[in-house]
BASE-573378 format. One record per residue (C-alpha): residue number from 1; residue in one letter; x, y, z. Coordinates in steps of 0.1 Angstrom, whole numbers, plus 5000, padded with zeros to 4 digits. Layout:
<nodes>
   resi   resn     px     py     pz
    NUM      A      X      Y      Z
...
</nodes>
This chain:
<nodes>
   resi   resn     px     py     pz
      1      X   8405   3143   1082
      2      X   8408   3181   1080
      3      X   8422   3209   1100
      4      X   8404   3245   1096
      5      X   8436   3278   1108
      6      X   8427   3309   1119
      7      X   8455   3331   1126
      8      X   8447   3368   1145
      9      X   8471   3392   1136
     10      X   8461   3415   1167
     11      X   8452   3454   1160
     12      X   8461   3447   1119
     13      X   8433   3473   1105
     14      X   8428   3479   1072
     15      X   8409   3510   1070
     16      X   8385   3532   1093
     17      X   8349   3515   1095
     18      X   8321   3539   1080
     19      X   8307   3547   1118
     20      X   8338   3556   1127
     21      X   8329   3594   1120
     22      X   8300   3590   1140
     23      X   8308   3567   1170
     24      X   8354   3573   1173
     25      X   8362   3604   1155
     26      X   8395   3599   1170
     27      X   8403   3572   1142
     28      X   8392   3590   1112
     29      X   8419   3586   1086
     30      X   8428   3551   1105
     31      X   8448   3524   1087
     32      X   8469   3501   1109
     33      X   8485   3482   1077
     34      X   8488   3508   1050
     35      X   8501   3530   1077
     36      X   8529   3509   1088
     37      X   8540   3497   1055
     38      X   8543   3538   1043
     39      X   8568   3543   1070
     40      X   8583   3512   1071
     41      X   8598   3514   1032
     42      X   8621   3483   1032
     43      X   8589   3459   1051
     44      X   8580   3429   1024
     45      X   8554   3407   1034
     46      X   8557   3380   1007
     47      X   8534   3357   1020
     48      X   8507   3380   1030
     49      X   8511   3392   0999
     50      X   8503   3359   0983
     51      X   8474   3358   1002
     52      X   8458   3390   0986
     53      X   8473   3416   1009
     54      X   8471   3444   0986
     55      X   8443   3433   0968
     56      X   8431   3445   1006
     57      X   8447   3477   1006
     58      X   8438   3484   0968
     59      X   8472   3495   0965
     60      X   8506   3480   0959
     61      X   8532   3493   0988
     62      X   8568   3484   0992
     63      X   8571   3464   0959
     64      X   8540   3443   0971
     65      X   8519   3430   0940
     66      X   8484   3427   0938
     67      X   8476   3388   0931
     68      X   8450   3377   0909
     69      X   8451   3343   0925
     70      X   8444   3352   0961
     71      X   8408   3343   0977
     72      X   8404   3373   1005
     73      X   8380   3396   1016
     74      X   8374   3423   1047
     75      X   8358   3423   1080
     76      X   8334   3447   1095
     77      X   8331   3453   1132
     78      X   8294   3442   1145
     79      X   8312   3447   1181
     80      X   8311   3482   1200
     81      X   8343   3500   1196
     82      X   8375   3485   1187
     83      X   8380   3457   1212
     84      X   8402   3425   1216
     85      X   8377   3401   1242
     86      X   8349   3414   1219
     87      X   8368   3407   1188
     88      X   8373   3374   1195
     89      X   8338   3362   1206
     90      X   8325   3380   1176
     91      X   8349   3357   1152
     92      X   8337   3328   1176
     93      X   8301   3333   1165
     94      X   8289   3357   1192
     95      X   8266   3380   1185
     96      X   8276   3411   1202
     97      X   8258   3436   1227
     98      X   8267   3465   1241
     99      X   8287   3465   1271
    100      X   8283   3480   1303
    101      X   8306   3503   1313
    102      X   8318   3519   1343
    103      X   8349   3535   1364
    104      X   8369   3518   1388
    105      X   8360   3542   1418
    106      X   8323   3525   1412
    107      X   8334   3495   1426
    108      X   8370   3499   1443
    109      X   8352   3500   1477
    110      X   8336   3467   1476
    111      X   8370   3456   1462
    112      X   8395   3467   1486
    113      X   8369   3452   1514
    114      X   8369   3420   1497
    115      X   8408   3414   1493
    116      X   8412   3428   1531
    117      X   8389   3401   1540
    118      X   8407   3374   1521
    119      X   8439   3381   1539
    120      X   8457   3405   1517
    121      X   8476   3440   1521
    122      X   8460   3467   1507
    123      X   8454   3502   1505
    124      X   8442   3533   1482
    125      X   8468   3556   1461
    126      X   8470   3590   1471
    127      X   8477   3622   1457
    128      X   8451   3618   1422
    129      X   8417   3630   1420
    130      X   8407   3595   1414
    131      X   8420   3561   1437
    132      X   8434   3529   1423
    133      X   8443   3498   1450
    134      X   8475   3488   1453
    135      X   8479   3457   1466
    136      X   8506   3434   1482
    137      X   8530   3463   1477
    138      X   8535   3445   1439
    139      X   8504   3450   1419
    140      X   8476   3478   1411
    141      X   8436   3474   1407
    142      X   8428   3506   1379
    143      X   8411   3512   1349
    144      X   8421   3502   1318
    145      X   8432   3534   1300
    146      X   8442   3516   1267
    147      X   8408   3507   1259
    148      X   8376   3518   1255
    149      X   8372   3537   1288
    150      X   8353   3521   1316
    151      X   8348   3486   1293
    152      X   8376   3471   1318
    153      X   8402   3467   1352
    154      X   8432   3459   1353
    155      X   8456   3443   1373
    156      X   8491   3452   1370
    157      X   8516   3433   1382
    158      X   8556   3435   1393
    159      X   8555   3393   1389
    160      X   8594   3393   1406
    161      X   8577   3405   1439
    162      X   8542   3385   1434
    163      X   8536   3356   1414
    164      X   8514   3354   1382
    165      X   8490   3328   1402
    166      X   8487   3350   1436
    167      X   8483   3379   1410
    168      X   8454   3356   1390
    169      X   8437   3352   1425
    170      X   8435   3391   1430
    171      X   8421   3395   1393
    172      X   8394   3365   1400
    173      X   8384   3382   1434
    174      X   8380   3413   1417
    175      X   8362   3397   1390
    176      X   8333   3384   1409
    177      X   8326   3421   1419
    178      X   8328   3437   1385
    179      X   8305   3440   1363
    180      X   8323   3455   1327
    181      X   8333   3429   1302
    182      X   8369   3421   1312
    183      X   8392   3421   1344
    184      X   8428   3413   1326
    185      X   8453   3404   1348
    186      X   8489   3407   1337
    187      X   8525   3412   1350
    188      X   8560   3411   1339
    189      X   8593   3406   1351
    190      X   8626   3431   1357
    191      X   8595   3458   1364
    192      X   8596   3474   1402
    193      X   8559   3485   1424
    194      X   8576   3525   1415
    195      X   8576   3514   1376
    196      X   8542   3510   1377
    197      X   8533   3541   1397
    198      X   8553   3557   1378
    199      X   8530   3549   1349
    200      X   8499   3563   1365
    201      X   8477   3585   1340
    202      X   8439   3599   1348
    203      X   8418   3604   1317
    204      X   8381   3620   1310
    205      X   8382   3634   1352
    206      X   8365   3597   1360
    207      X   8392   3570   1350
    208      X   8428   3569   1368
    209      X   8451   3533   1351
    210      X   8483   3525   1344
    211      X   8499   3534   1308
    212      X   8510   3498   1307
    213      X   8537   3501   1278
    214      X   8551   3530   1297
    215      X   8553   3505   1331
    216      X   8577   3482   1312
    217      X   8556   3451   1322
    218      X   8551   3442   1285
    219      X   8593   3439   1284
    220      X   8602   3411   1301
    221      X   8584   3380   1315
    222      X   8550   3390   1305
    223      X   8521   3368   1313
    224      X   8483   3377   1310
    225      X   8446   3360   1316
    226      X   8413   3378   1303
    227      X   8386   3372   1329
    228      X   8355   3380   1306
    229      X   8322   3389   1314
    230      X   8284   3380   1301
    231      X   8292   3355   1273
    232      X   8277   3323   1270
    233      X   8303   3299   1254
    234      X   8274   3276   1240
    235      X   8266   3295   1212
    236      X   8300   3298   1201
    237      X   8317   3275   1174
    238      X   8349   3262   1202
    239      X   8320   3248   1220
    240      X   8299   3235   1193
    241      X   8327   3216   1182
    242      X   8340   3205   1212
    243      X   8307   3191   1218
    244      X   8307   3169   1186
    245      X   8341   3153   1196
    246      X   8359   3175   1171
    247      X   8390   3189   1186
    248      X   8398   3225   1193
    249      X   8434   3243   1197
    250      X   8440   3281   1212
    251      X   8471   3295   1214
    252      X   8483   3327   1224
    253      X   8457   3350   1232
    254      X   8431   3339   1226
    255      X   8435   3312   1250
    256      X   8431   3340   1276
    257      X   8405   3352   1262
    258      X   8379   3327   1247
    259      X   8363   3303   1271
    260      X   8374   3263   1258
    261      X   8367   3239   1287
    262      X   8367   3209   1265
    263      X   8394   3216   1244
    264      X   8434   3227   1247
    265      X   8442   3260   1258
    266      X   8481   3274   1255
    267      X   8486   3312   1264
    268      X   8516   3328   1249
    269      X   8526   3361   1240
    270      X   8561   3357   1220
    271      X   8551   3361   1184
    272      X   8578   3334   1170
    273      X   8568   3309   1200
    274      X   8530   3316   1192
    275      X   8531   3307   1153
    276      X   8558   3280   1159
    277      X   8538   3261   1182
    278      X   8506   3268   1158
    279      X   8531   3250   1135
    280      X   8540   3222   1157
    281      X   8499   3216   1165
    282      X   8490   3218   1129
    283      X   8513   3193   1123
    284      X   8504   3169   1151
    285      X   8466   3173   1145
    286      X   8450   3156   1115
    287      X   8415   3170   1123
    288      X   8405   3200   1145
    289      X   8400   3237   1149
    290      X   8433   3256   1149
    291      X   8431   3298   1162
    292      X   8458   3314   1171
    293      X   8463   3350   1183
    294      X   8497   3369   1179
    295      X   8496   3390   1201
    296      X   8530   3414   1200
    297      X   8515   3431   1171
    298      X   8487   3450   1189
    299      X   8514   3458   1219
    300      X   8534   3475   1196
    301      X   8504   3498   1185
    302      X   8494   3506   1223
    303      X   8527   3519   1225
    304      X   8529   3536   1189
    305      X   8557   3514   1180
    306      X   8557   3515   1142
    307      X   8596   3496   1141
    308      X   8585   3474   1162
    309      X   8551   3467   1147
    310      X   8569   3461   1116
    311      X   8593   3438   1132
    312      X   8566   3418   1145
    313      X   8546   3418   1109
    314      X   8579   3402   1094
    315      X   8583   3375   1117
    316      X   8548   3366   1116
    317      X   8546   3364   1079
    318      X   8579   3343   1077
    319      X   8559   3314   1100
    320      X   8527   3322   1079
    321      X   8548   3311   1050
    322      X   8560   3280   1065
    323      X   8528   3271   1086
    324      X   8511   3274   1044
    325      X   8535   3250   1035
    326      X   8521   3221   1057
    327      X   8488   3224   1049
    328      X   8470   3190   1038
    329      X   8448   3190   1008
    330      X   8414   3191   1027
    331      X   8425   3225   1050
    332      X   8418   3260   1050
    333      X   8440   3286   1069
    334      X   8426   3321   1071
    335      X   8448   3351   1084
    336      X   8426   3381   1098
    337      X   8424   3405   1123
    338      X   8403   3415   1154
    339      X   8402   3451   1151
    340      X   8432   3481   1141
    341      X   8457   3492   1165
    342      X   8475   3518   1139
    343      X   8502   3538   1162
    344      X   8503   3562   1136
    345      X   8470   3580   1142
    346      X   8480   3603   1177
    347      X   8468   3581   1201
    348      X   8475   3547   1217
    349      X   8442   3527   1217
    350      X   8426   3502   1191
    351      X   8413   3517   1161
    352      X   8378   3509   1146
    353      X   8389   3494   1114
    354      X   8376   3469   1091
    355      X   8401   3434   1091
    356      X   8421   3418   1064
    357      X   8401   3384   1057
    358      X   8431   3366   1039
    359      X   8422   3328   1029
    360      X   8443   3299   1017
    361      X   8441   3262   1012
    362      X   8444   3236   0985
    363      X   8410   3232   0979
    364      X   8403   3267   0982
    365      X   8392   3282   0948
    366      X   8417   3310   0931
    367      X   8407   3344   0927
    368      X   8378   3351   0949
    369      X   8367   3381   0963
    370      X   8347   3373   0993
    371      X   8336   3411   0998
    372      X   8330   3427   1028
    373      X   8314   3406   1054
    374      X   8287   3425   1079
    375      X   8307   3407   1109
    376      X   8335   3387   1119
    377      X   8313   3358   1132
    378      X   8313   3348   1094
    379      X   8346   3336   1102
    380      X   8329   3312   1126
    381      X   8299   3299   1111
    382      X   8323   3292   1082
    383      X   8343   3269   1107
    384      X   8306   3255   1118
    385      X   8303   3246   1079
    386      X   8331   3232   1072
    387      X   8329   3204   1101
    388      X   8292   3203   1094
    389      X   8282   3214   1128
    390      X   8257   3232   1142
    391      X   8258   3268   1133
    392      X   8269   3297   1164
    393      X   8241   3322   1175
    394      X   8256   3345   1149
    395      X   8274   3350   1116
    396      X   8266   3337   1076
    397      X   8289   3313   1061
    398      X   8308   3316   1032
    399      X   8323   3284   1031
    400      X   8306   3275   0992
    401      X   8323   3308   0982
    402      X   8359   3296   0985
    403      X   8360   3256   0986
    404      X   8361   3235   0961
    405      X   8342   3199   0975
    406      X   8350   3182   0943
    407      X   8385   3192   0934
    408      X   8409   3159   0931
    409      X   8441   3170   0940
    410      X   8473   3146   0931
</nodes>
């Protein structure tokens, strides 16, 4: 019996891809980690570190110590941009494509005739070149300003006026008109309708959102689904395993985000609730698939947070440290990330960085440089391997790298 961990440190770059010149020139010089840790002079990671963190960086920071021990690797990008839904069905074994994008005044129309019709109270914001909905008097239908433009809508919510669920129904209406990759629908609590208006920001003269961190909905109460668009979960390693009887676990974000009909979804977005649940599962589960997001990191980049990102990075690793020390002799636990989020580099969206591919386990060999893999769906197929599975449409395993089949362990 054997458990395989992935924990998703959300936005925790490395270091600028090679396109990034070409396709994001905004996140030249990009490097969530090595950027936090420079300003943050008294952060330790001790467990990260164990796992090969600045073997990563190339660089020791804060008193950090490379480790000639540690099995770990990086990540490149294979997705368009620098993107959390795509992120995550890339490490699930998706192959990506490019997604369609668009504004919200392409479809806001059909929306706002569709909610009408089901009953609810809506009408268009005034006084912007573009529109946004604002319905119920408690939530707003806009683009998503914090990622790539035009790639989603959002819904934003005030939840003490309008409950998550109504809100949910608003996002799922809205996501049968859509057509870009994601309608996320979120909300939080102690926030007011004027809080959110008073958050409105238009960008390139075609996209009008909310500046969500600027809201306050992220403060209080916060609750959040990822309707995704165009992915067919069959190719992708939660459903092939799933399919073979061998159970699958998703907490935190990417429960919202990754489609798991057979298995145990748990959306959370408190950092120390996320990893000591992971805990509690891991514990409870003698054989599965374990991926859990944390989530708080890559909010504390959208708002350029670098305290608080640090903050974050310290509980996380503390739980990493104690979620290493229950591992049974046949798992693997691998710590990565889905993309950068560095709130040092002037702006507040994801970066396009290469990930942190940190690996431990007791059979896992010593020392091993895994390099740096051509996508994050060998994070996957490596998960397919390991529970000898069919493979997902995408991704090479490098499951014979790192683990020792043979090693007797007392």
């Amino acid at each position: 019996m054997k458990k395989f961990i992935v924990v998703v440190l959300d936005g925790f770059g490395i270091g600028e891809m090679d396109d990034a010149k070409y396709c994001r020139p905004k996140d030249i010089g990009s490097n969530t980690c090595l950027h936090i840790l420079d300003k943050e002079k008294n952060l330790v990671l001790k467990n990260l570190e164990s796992m090969g963190l600045m073997n990563i960086l190339s660089k020791e920071v804060n008193g950090m110590k490379f480790n000639e021990k540690a099995t770990w690797g990086k990540g490149k990008l294979t997705h368009f941009g620098a993107d959390t839904f795509f992120g995550h069905q890339e490490i699930m074994g998706t192959k990506p494509k490019k997604p369609f994008t668009e504004p919200i005044k392409n479809k806001i129309e059909d929306i706002y005739e569709a909610l009408i019709n089901k009953g609810y109270q809506v009408r268009y914001s005034e006084g912007y070149k573009e529109r946004f909905l604002i319905v119920e008097e408690a939530l707003t239908i806009a683009d998503n300003i914090e990622c790539d433009l035009g790639q989603a809508f959002n819904i934003t919510a005030a939840l003490d006026i309008i409950p998550f669920s109504k809100a949910l129904e608003i996002g799922n209406i809205t996501r049968k008109i859509a057509k870009v990759p994601r309608v996320i629908t979120f909300g939080g609590k102690d926030i007011t309708l004027d809080n959110i208006l008073d958050a409105v920001e238009e960008k390139d003269g075609s996209f009008i959102g909310i500046n969500a961190p600027k809201s306050g909905v992220y403060d209080k109460g916060y609750e959040c689904i990822h309707l995704g668009y165009g992915v067919n979960p069959d190719t992708q390693v939660t459903t092939i395993l799933s399919t073979e009887g061998i159970p699958v676990y998703l907490l935190g974000k990417v429960a919202d985000v990754v489609i798991n009909e057979k298995g145990v979804s748990i959306p959370m977005v408190d950092t120390k609730g996320v990893l000591e649940k992971t805990i509690e599962v891991a514990k409870e589960t003698e054989n599965g698939f374990i991926c859990c997001n944390v989530q708080e990191t890559d909010l504390a980049g959208h708002s350029e947070n670098v305290e608080r990102y640090g903050q974050k990075l310290k509980i996380a690793d503390e739980l990493i440290g104690k979620l290493i020390s229950i591992l049974n002799e046949e798992d693997i636990l691998i710590v990565m990330a889905d993309h950068g989020n560095d709130p040092t580099i002037g702006h507040s969206k994801h970066t396009r960085e290469m990930v942190p591919l940190m690996i431990k386990g007791k059979k896992v060999k010593s020392g091993i440089n895994i390099g740096e893999r051509d996508t994050l769906s060998d994070v996957g197929a490596t998960v397919a391997e390991f529970f000898n599975v069919g493979l997902p449409e995408n991704g090479t395993s490098f499951l014979k790298e790192i683990y020792d089949f043979n090693k007797q362990l007392q």
